[in-house]
N, C-alpha and C positions, 0 to 999 in steps of 0.2 A: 602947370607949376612944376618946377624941378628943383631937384635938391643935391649938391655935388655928392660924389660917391669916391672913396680914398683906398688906397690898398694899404698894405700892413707897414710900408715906411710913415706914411698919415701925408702922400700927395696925392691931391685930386686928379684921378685919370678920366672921369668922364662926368656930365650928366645925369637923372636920373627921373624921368617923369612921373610925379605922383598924381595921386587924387587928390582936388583939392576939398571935397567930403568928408577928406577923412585928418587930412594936414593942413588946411587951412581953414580952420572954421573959431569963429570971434570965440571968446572967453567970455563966460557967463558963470562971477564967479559965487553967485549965489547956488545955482544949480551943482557945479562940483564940491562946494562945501557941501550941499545937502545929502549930495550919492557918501562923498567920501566920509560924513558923521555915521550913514547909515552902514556899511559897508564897513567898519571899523565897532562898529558894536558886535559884530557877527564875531568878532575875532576876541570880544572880550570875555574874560573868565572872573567867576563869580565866586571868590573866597570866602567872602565870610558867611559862616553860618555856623548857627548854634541848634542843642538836640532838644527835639521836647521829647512829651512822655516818652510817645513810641521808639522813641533812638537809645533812649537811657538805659543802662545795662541793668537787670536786677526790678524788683518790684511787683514779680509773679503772685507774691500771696499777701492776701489781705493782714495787715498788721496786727490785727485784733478783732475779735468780734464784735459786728453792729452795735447790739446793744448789752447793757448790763454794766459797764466798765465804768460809769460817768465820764468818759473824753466823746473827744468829738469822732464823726466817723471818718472813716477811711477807707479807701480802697487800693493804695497803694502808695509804698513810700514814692515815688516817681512823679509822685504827683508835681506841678509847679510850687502848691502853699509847700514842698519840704527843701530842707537844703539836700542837695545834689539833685533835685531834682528835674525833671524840664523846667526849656526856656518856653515862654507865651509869649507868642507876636514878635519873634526874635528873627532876625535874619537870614535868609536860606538858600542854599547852593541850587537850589532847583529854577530860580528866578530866570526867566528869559527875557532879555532886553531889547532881543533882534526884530527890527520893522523891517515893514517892506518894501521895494522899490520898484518904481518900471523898469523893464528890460532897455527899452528904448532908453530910459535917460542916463541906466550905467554907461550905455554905447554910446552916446552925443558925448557925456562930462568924459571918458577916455577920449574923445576923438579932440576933445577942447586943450586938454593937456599935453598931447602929442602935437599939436598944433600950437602951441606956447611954448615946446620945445624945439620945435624947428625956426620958429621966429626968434630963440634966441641962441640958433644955431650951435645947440646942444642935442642935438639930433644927427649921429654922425653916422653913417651908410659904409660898412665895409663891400666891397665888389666879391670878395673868397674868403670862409671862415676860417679861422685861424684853426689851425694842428699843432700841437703840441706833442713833440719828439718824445718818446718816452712816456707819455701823461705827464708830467714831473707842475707842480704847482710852481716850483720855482719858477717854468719856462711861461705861463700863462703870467706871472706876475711880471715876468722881463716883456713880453709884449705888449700886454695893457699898459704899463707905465712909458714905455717910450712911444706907443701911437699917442695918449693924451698929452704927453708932451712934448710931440712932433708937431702937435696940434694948439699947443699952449689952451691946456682946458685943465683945469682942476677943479676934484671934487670924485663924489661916488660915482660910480658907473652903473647901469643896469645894462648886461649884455642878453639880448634877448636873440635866440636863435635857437633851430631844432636840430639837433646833434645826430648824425646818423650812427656815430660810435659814441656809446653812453660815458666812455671812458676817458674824452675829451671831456665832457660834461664835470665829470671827477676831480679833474687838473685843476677847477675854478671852484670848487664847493668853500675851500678855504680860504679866500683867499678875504682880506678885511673890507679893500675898497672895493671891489667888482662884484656883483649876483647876477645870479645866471638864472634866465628862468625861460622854458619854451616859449615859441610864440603864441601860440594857442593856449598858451595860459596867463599874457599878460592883462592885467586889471589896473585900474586906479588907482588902488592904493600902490602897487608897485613902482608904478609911475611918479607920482607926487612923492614918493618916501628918495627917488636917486636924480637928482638935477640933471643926469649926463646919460643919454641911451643910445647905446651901440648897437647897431643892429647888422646882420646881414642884407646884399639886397633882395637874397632869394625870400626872405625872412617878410621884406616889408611887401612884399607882394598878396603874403598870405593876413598880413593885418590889414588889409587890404578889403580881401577878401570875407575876415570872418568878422571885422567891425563898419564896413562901411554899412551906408544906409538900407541897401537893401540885403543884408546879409542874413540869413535864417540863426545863426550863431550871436549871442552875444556878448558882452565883457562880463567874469567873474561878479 
């Protein structure tokens, strides 16, 4: 299988032979809804929560003695029967939601989605990573935008490459449509979250390498 690879004007100068393990494999899209439900709980955060006794500030000493008073007893205003007191059975920040998944299947549902991106030829292979003169965010924004539209491709980018100077890495942090994230850290969700992935080709070698099937490494 081969997949054209373009230099920084966005003309196809050559070729490119993939796996097709890892770039052509059918969509099964029950199986990447289910990594990317589970996979997407991990990232979720859990606000509401309310205190019972033990959080409530105050209510060290017994309000009255046991007995003798004619009221009822007590052993601290904190209690839930008071006002300000704790909540009972009230919602709680400690809650974990995260399941768990095969290794194997985060690997297959990423290889499924990269493989839906190059069928619909939104998988675009640069030959030399781009350098930005200066770091300058300006200069990273002037080449993303004229390679996608050398290209007539709209939409987010996800540039996925390993930067040997972190400082090119920098040039692209802010920028709204492009994210940059190494390759060895690309996941599913990063995938499914940007329609458009630009890749190095030194780059697809190594997703290659650390998702195909028999790779000891797996996706996030």
């Amino acid at each position: 299988m081969t997949i054209p690879v373009y230099d920084h004007t966005g003309k196809s100068v050559k070729e490119l032979n993939v796996s097709k393990s890892v770039f052509d494999v059918s969509m099964n899209t029950d199986l990447v809804h289910q990594v990317a439900r589970i996979l997407g709980l991990r990232t979720r955060k859990v606000i509401a929560h309310v205190k019972d006794r033990s959080e409530v500030r105050g209510g060290g000493k017994k309000p009255w003695k046991q007995k003798g008073t004619g009221r009822a007893r007590h052993g601290s205003i904190r209690s839930p029967l008071w006002k300000g007191g704790g909540v009972t059975h009230g919602p709680s920040n400690d809650r974990n939601f995260c399941l768990d998944v095969n290794k194997k299947m985060k690997n297959i549902a990423l290889r499924m989605v990269l493989s839906s991106r190059v069928r619909e030829n939104h998988f675009l292979v640069l030959n030399q990573p781009p350098l930005f003169n200066g770091y300058k965010t300006k200069d990273a924004s002037a080449f993303f935008t004229s390679f996608l539209k050398a290209l007539d491709v709209k939409g987010k980018a996800l540039f996925v490459h390993t930067f040997d100077d972190a400082k090119n890495a920098r040039a692209i942090r802010n920028l709204k449509s492009v994210q940059w994230i190494p390759s060895n850290n690309l996941g599913l969700l990063d995938v499914l979250t940007y329609p458009i992935i630009i890749c190095v080709e030194q780059d697809v070698r190594e997703i290659e390498s650390l998702f195909g099937p028999k790779a000891k490494q797996f996706a996030k």
